[in-house]
Backbone and ligand atoms as CSV (ligand in chain L), in Angstrom:
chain,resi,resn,atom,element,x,y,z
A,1,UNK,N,N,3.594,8.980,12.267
A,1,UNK,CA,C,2.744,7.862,11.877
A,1,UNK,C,C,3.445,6.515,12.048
A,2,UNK,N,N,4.796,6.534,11.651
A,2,UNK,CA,C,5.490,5.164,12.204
A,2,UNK,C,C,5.527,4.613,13.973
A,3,UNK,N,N,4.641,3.250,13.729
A,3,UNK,CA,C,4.632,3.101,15.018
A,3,UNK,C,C,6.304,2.684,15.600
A,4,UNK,N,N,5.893,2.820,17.288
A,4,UNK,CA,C,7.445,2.596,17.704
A,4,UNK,C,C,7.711,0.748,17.679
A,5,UNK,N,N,8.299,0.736,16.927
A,5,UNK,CA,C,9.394,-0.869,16.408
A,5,UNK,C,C,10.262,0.006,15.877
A,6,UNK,N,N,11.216,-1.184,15.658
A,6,UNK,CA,C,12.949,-1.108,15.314
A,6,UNK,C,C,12.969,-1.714,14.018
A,7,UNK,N,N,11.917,-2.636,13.783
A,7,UNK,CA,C,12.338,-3.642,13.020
A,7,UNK,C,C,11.021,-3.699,11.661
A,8,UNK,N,N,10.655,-2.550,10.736
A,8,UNK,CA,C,9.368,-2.850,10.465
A,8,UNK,C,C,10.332,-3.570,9.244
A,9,UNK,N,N,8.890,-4.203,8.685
A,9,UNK,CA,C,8.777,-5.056,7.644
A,9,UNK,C,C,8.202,-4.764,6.128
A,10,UNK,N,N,7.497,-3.783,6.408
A,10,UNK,CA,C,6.758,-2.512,5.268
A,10,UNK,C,C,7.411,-1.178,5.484
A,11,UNK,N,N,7.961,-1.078,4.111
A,11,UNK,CA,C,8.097,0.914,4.259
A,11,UNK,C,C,7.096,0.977,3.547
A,12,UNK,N,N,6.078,2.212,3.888
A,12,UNK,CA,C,5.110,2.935,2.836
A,12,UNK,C,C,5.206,4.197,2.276
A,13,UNK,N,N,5.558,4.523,1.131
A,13,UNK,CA,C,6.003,6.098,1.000
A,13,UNK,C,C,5.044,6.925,0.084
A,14,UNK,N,N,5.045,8.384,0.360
A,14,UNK,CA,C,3.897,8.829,0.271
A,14,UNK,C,C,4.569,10.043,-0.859
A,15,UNK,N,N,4.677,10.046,-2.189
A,15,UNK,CA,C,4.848,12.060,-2.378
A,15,UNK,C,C,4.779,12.743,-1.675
A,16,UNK,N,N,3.766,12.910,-1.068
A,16,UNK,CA,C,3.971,14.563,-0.436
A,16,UNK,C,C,2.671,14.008,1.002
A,17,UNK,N,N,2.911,15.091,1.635
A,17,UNK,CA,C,2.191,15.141,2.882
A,17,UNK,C,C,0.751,14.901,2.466
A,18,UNK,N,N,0.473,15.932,1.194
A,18,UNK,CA,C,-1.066,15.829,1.036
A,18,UNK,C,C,-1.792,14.607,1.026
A,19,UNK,N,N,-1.033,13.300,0.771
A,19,UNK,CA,C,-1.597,12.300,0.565
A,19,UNK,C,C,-1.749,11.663,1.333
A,20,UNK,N,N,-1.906,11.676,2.590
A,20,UNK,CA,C,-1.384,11.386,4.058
A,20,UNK,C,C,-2.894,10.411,4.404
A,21,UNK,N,N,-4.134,11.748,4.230
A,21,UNK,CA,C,-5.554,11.008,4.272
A,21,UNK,C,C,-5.925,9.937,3.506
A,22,UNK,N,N,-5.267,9.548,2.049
A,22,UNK,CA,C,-5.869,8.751,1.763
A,22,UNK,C,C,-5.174,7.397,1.813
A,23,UNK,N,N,-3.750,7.677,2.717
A,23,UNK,CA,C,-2.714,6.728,2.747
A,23,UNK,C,C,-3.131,6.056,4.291
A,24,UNK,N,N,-3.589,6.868,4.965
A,24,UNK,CA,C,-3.959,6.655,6.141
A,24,UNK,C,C,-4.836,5.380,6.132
A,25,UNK,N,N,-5.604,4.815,5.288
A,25,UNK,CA,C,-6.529,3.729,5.320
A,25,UNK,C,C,-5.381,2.181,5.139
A,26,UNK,N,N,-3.942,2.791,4.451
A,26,UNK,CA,C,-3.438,1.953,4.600
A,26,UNK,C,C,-3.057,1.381,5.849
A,27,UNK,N,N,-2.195,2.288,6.416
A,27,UNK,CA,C,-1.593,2.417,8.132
A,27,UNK,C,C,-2.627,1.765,8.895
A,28,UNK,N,N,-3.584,2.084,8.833
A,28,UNK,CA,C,-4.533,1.588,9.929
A,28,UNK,C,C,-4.193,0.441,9.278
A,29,UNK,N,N,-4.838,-0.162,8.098
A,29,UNK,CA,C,-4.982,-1.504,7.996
A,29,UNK,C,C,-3.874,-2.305,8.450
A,30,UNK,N,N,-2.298,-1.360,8.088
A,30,UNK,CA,C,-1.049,-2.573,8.685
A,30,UNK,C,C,-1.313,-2.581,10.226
A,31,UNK,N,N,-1.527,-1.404,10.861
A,31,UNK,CA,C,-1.884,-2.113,12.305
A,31,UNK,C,C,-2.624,-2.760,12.719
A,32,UNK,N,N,-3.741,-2.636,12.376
A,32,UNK,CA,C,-4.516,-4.006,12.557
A,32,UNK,C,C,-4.115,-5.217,12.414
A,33,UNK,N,N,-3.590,-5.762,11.751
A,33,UNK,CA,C,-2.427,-6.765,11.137
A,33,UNK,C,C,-1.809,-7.199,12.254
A,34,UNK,N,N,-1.098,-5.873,12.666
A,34,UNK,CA,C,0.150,-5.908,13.580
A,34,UNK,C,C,1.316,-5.676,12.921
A,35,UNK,N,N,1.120,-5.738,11.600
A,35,UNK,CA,C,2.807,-5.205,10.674
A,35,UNK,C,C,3.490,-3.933,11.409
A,36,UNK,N,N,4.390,-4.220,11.991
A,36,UNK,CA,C,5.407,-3.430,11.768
A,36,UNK,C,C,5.854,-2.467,10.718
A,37,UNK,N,N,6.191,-1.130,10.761
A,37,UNK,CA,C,6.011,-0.422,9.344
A,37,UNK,C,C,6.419,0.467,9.735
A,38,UNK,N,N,7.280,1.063,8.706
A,38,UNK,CA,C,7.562,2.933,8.659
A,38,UNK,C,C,7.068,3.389,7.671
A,39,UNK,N,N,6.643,4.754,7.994
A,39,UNK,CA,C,6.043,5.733,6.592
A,39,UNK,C,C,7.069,6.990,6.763
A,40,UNK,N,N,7.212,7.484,5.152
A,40,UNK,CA,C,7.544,8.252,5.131
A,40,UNK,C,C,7.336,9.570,3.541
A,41,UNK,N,N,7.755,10.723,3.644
A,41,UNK,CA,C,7.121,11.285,2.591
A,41,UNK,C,C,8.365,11.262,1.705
A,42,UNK,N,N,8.502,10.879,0.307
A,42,UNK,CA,C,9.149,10.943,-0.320
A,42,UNK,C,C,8.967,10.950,-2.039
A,43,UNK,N,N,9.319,11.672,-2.585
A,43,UNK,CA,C,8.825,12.307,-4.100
A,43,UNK,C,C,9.974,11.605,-5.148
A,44,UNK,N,N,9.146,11.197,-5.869
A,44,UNK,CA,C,10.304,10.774,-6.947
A,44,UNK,C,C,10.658,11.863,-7.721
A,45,UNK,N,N,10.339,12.702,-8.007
A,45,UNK,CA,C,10.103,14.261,-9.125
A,45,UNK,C,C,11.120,15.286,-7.897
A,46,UNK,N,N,10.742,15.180,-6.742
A,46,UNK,CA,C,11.346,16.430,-5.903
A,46,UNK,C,C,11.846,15.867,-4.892
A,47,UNK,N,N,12.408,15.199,-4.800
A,47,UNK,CA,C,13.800,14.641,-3.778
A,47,UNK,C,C,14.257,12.940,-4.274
A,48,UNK,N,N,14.500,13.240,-5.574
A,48,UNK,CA,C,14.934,11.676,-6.463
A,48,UNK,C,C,15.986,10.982,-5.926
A,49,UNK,N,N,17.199,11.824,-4.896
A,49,UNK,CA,C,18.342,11.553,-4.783
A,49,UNK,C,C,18.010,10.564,-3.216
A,50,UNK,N,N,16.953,11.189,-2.302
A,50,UNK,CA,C,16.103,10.558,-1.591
A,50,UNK,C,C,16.199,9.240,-1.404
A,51,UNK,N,N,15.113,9.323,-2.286
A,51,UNK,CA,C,14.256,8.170,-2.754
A,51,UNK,C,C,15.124,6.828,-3.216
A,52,UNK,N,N,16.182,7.310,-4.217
A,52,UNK,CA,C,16.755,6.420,-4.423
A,52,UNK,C,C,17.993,5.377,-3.641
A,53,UNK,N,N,18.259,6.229,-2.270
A,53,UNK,CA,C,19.270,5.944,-1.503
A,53,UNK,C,C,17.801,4.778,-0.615
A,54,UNK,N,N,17.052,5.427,-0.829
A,54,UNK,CA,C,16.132,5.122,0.243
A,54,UNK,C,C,15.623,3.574,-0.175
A,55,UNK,N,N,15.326,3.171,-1.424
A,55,UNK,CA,C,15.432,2.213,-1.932
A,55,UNK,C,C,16.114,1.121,-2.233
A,56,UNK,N,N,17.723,1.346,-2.316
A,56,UNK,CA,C,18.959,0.803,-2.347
A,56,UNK,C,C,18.947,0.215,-0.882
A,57,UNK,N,N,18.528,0.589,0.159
A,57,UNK,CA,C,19.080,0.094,1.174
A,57,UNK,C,C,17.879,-0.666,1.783
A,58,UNK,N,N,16.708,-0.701,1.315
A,58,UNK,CA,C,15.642,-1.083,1.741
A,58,UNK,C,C,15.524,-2.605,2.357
A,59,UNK,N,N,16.106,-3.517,1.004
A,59,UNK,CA,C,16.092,-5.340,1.541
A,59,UNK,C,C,17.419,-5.210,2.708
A,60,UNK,N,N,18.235,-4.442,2.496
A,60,UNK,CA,C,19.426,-4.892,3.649
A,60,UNK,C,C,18.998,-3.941,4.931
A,61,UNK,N,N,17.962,-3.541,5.309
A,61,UNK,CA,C,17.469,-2.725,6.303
A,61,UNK,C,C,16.208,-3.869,6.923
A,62,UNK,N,N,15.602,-5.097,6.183
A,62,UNK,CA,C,14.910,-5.418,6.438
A,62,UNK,C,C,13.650,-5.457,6.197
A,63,UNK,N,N,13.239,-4.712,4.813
A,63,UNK,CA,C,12.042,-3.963,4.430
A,63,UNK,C,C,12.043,-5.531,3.384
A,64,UNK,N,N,10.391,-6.392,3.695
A,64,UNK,CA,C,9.851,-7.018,2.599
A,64,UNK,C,C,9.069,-6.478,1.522
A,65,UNK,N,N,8.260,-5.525,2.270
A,65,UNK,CA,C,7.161,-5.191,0.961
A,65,UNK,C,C,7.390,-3.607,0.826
A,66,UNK,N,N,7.328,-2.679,-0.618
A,66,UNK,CA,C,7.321,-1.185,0.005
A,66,UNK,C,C,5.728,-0.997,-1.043
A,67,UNK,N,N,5.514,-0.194,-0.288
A,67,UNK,CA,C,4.197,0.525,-0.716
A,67,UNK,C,C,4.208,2.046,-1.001
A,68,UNK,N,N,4.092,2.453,-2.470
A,68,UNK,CA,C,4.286,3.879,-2.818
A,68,UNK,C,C,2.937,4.471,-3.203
A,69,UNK,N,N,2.706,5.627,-3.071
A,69,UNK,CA,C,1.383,5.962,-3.046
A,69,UNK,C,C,1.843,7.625,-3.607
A,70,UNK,N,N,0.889,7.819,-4.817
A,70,UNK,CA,C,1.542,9.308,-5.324
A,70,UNK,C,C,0.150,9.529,-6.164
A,71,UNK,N,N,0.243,11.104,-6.598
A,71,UNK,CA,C,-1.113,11.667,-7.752
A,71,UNK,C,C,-0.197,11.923,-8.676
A,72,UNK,N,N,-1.302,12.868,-9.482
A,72,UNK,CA,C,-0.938,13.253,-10.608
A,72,UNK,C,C,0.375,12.176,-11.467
A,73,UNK,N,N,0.896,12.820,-11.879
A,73,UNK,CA,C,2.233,12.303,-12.749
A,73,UNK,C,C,3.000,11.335,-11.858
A,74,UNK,N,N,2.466,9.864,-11.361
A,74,UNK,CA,C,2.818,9.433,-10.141
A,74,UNK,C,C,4.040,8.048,-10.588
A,75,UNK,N,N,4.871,8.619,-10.171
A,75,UNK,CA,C,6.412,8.135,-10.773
A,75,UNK,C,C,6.755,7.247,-9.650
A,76,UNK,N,N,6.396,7.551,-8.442
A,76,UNK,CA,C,6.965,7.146,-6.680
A,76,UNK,C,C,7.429,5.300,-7.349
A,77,UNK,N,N,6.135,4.594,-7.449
A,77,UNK,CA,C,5.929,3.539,-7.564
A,77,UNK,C,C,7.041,2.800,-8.064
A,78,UNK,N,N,6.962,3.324,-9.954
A,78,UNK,CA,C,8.219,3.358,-10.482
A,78,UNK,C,C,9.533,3.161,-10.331
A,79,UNK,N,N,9.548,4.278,-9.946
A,79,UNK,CA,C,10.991,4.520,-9.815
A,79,UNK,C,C,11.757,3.904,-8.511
A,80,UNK,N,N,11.187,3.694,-7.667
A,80,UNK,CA,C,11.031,2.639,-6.203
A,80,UNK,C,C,11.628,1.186,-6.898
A,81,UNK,N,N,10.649,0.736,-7.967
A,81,UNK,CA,C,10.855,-0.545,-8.287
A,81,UNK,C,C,11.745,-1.006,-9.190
A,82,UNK,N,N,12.296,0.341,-10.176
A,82,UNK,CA,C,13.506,0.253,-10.796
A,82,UNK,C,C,14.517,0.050,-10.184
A,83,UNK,N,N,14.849,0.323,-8.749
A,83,UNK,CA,C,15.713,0.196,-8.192
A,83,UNK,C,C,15.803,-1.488,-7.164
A,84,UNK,N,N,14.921,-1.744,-6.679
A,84,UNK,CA,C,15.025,-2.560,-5.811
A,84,UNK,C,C,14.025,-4.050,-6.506
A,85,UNK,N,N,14.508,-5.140,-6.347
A,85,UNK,CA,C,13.436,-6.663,-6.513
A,85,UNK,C,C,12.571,-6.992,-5.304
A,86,UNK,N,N,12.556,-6.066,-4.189
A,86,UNK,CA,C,11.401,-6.343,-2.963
A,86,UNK,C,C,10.440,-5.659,-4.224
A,87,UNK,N,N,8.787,-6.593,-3.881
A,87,UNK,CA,C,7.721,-5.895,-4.068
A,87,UNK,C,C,7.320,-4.912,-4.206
A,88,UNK,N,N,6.940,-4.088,-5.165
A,88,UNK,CA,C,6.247,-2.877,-4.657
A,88,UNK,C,C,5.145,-2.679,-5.072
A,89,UNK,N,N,3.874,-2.025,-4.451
A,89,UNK,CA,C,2.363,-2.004,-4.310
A,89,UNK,C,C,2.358,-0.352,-4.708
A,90,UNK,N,N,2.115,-0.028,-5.795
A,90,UNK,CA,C,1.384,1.084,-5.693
A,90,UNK,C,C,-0.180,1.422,-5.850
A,91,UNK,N,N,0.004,2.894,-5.232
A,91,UNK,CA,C,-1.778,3.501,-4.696
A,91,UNK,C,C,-1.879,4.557,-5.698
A,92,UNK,N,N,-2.233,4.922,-6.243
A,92,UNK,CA,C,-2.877,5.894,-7.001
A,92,UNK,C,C,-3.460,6.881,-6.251
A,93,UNK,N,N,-2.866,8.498,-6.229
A,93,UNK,CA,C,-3.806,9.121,-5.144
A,93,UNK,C,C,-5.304,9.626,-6.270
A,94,UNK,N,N,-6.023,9.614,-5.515
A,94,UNK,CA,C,-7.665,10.420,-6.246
A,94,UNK,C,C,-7.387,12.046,-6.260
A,95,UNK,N,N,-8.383,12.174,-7.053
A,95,UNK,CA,C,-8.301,13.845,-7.096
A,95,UNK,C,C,-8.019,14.642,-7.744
A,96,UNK,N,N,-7.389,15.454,-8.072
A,96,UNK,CA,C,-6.892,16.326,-9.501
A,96,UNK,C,C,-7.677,17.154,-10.234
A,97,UNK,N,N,-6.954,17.390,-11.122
A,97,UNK,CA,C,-7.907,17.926,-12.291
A,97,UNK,C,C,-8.214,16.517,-13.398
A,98,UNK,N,N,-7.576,15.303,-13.474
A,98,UNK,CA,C,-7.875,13.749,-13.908
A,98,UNK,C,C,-8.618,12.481,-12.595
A,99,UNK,N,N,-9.014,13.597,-11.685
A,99,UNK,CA,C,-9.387,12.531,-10.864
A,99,UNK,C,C,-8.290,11.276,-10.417
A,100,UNK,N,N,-7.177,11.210,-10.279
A,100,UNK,CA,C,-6.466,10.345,-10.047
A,100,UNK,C,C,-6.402,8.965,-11.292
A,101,UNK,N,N,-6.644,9.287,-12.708
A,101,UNK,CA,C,-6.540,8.215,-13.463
A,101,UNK,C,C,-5.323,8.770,-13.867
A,102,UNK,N,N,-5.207,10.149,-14.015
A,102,UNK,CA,C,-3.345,10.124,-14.228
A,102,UNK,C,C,-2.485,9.209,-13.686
A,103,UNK,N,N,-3.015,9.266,-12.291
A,103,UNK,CA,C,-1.954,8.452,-11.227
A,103,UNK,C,C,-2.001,7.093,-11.959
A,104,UNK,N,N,-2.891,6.368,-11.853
A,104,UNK,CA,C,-3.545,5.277,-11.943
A,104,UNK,C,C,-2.741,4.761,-13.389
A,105,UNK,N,N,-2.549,5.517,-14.092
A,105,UNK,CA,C,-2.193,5.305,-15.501
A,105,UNK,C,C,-0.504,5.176,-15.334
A,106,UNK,N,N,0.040,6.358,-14.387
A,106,UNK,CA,C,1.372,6.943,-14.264
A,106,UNK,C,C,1.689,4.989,-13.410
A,107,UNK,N,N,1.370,4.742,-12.659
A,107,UNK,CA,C,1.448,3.627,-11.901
A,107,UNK,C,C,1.178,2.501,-12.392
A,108,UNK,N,N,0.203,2.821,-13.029
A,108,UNK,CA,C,0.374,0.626,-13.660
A,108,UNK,C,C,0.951,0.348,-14.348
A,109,UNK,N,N,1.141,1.433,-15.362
A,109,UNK,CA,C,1.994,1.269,-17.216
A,109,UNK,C,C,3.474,1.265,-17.372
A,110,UNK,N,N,3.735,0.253,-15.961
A,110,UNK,CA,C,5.051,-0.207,-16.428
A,110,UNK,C,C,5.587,-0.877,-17.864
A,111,UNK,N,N,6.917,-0.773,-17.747
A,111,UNK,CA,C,7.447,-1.549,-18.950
A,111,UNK,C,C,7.719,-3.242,-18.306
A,112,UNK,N,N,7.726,-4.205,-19.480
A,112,UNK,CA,C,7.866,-5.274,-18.789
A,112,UNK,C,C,9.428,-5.672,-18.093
A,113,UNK,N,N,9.279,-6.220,-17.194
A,113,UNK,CA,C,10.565,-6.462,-15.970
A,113,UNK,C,C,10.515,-5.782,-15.119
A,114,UNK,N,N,9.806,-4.627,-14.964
A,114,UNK,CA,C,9.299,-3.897,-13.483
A,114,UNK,C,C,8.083,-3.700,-13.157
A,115,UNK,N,N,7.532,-4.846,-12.880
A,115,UNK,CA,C,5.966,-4.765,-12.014
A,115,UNK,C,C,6.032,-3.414,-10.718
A,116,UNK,N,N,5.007,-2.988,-11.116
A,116,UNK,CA,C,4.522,-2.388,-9.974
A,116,UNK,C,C,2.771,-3.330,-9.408
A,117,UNK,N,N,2.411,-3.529,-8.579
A,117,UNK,CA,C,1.358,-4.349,-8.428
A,117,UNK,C,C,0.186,-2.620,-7.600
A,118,UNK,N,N,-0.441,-2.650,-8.753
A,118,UNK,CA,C,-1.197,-1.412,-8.496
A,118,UNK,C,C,-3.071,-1.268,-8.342
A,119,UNK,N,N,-2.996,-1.089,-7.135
A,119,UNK,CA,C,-4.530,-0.826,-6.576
A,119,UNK,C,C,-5.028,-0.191,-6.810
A,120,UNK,N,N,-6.307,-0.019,-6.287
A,120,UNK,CA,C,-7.329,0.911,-7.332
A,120,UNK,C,C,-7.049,2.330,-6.513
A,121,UNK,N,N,-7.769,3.175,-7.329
A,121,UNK,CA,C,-7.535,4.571,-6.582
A,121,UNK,C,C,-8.024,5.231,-5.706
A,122,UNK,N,N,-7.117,5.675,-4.876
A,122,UNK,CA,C,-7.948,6.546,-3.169
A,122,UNK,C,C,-7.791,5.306,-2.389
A,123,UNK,N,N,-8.798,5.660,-1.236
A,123,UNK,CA,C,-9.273,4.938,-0.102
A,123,UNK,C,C,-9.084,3.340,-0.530
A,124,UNK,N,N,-9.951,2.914,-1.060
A,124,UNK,CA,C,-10.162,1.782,-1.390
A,124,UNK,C,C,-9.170,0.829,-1.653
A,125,UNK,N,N,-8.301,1.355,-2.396
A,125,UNK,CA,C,-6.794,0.985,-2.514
A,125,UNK,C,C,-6.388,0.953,-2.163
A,126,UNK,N,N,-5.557,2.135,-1.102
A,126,UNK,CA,C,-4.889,2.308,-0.019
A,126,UNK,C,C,-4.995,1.488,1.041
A,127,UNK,N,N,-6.383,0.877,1.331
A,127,UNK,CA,C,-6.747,-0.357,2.450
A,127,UNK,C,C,-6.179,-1.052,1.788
A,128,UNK,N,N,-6.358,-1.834,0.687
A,128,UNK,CA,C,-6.168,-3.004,-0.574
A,128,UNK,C,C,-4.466,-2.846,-0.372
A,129,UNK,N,N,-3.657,-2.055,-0.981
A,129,UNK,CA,C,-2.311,-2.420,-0.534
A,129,UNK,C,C,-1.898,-2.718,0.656
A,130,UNK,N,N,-2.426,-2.341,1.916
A,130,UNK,CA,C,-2.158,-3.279,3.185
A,130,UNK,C,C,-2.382,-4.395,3.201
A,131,UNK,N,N,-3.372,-4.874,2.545
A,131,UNK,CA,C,-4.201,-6.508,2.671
A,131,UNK,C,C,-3.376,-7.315,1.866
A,132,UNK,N,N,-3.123,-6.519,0.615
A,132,UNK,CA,C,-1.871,-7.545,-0.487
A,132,UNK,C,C,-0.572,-7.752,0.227
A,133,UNK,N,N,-0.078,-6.479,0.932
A,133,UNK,CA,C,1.137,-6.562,1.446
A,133,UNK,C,C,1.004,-7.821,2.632
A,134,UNK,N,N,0.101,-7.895,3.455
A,134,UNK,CA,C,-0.050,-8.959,4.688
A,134,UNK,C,C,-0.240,-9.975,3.982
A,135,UNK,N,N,-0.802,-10.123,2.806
A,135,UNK,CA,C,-0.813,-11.941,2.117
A,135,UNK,C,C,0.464,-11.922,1.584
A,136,UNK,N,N,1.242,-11.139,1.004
A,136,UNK,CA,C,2.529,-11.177,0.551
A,136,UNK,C,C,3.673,-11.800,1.735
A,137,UNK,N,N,3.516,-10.925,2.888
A,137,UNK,CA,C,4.042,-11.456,4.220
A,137,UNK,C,C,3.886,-12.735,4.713
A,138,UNK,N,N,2.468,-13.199,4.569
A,138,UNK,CA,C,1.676,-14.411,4.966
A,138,UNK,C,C,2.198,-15.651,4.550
A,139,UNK,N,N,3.279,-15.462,3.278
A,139,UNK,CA,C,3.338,-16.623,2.665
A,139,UNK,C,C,4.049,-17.517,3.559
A,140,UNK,N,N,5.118,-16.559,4.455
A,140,UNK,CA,C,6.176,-17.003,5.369
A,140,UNK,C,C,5.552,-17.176,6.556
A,141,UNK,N,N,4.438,-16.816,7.148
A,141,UNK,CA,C,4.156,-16.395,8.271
A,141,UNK,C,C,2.718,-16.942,8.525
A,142,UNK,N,N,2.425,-18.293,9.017
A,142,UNK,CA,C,1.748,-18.752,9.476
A,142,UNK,C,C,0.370,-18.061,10.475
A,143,UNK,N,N,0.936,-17.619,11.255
A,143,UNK,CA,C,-0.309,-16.645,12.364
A,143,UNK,C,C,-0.554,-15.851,11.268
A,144,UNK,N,N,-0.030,-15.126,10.399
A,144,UNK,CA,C,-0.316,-14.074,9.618
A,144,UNK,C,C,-1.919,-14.477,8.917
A,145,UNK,N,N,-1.578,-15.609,8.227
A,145,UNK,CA,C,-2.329,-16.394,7.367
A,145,UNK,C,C,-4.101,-16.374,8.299
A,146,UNK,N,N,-3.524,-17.198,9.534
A,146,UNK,CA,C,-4.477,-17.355,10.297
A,146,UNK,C,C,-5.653,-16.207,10.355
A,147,UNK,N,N,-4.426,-15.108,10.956
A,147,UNK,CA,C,-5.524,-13.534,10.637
A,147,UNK,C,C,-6.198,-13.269,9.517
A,148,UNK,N,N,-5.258,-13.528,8.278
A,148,UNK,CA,C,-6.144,-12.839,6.373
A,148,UNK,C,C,-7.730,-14.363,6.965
A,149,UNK,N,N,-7.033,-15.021,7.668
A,149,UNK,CA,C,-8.555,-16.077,7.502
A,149,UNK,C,C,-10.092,-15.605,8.369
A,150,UNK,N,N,-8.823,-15.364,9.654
A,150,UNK,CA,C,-10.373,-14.807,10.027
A,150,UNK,C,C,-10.978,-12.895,9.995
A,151,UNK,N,N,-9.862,-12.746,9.118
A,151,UNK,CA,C,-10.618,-11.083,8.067
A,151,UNK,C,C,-11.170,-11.586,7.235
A,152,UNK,N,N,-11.546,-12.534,6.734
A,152,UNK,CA,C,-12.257,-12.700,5.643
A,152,UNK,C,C,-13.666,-12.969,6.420
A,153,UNK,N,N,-13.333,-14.071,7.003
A,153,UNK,CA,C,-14.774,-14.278,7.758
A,153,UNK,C,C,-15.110,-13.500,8.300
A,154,UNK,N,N,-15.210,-12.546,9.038
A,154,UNK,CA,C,-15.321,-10.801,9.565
A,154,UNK,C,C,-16.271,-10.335,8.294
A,155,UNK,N,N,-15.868,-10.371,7.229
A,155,UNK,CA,C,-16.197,-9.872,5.865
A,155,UNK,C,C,-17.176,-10.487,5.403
A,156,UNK,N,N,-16.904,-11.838,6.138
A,156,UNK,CA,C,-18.342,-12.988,5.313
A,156,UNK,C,C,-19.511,-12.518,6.375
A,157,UNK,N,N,-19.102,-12.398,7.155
A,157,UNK,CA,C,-20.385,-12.439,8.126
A,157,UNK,C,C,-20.984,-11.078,8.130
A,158,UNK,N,N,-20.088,-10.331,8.027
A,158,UNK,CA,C,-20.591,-8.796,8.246
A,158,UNK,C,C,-21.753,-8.812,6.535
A,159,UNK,N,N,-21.379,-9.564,5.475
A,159,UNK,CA,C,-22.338,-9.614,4.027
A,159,UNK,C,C,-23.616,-10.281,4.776
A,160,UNK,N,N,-23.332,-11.097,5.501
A,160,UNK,CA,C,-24.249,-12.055,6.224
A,160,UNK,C,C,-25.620,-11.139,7.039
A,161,UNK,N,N,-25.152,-10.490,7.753
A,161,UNK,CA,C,-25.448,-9.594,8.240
A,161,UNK,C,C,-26.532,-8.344,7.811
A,162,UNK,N,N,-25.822,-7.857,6.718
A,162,UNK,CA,C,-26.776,-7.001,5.731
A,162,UNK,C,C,-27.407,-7.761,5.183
A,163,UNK,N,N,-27.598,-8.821,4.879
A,163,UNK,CA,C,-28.737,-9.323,3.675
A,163,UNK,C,C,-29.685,-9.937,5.172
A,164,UNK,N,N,-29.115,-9.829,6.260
A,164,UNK,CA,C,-30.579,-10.428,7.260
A,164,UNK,C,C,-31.085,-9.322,7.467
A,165,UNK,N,N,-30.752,-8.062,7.681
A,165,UNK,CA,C,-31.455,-6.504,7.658
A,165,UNK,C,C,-32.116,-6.445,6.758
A,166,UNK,N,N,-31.625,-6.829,5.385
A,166,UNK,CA,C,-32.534,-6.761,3.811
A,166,UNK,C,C,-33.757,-6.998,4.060
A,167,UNK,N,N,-33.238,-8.493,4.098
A,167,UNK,CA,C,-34.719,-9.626,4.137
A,167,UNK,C,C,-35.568,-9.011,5.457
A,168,UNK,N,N,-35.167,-8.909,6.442
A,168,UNK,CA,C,-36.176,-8.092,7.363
A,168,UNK,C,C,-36.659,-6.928,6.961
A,169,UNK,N,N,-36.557,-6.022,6.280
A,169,UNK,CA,C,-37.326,-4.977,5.919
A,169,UNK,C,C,-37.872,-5.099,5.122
A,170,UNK,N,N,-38.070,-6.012,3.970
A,170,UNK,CA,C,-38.582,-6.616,3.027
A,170,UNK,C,C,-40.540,-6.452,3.215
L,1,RP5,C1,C,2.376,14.133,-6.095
L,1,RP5,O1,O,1.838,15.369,-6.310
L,1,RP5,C2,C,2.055,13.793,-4.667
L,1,RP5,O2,O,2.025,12.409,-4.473
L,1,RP5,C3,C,0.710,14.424,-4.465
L,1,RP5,O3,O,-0.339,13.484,-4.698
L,1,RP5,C4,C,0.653,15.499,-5.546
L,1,RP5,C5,C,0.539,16.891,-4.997
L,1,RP5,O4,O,1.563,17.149,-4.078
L,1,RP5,P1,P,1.570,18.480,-3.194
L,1,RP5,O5,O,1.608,19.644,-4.134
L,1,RP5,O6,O,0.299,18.456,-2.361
L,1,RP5,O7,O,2.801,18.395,-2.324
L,1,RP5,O8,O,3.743,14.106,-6.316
């Protein structure tokens, strides 16, 4: 899933493989972008020693934003951000036997001094942490900006759009 660059600017890390589909709405969205990015699968619960090397080296590798995405008992986020002051965006995966409010719960309810900045759950989110991460990027990055401007208008027009279908069937 990591496209070929040398140099990404987003790591996105995933628990486990399973979460791949609903992480996938992210990926697309950084390419669209054009972000540069690596993904990779990594568990805070089942490869901690990982994760944490993986984090430590993250700002001196070049990584601005990381994006963790986990279910159930979802620690990824966490424990990502205990370690490092780059950003981190977590996703909440959906699903379970809690529908992903475990996650959702496991992920926002930091203690204060470690934000996790946490999106809503599934799909929806998973796009949403690409879009935060590219305005996060944007601040530095002029063309960037340019693009969140004309995704929005994309967005305005496409609302534009459905309400002229409305009113025509009316
Ligand atoms: C979490 O446990 C992962 O993020 C995933 O959402 C969930 C289930 O993982 P698998 O059993 O599918 O590997 O840590």
């Amino acid at each position: 899933m990591t496209p070929a660059n040398s140099d990404p600017r987003v790591a996105v890390l995933m628990g486990s493989d399973s979460d791949l589909p609903t992480v996938k709405h992210c990926l697309d969205a950084l390419k669209e972008f054009g972000i540069p990015f690596e993904a990779h699968v990594m568990s805070a619960h089942r490869s901690p020693e990982r994760t944490r090397a993986f984090a430590l080296r993250a700002e001196e590798r070049g990584i601005r934003v990381l994006i963790c995405a986990a279910g159930g008992a979802a620690h990824l986020a966490g424990a990502v951000a205990a370690i490092t002051t780059l950003p981190v965006i977590g996703i909440p995966i959906g699903g379970g036997a809690l529908n992903g409010v475990d996650a959702l719960y496991a992920t926002v309810q930091m203690p204060p001094g470690i934000p996790v900045a946490t999106v809503a759950i599934g799909d929806m989110g998973a796009k949403n942490a690409a879009i935060l991460a590219v305005e996060m990027l944007s601040l530095a990055d002029l063309d960037l900006r340019e693009k969140l401007r004309a995704y929005r208008a994309k967005l305005d027009k496409a609302v534009a759009e459905k309400d002229a279908k409305l009113q025509a069937s009316l």
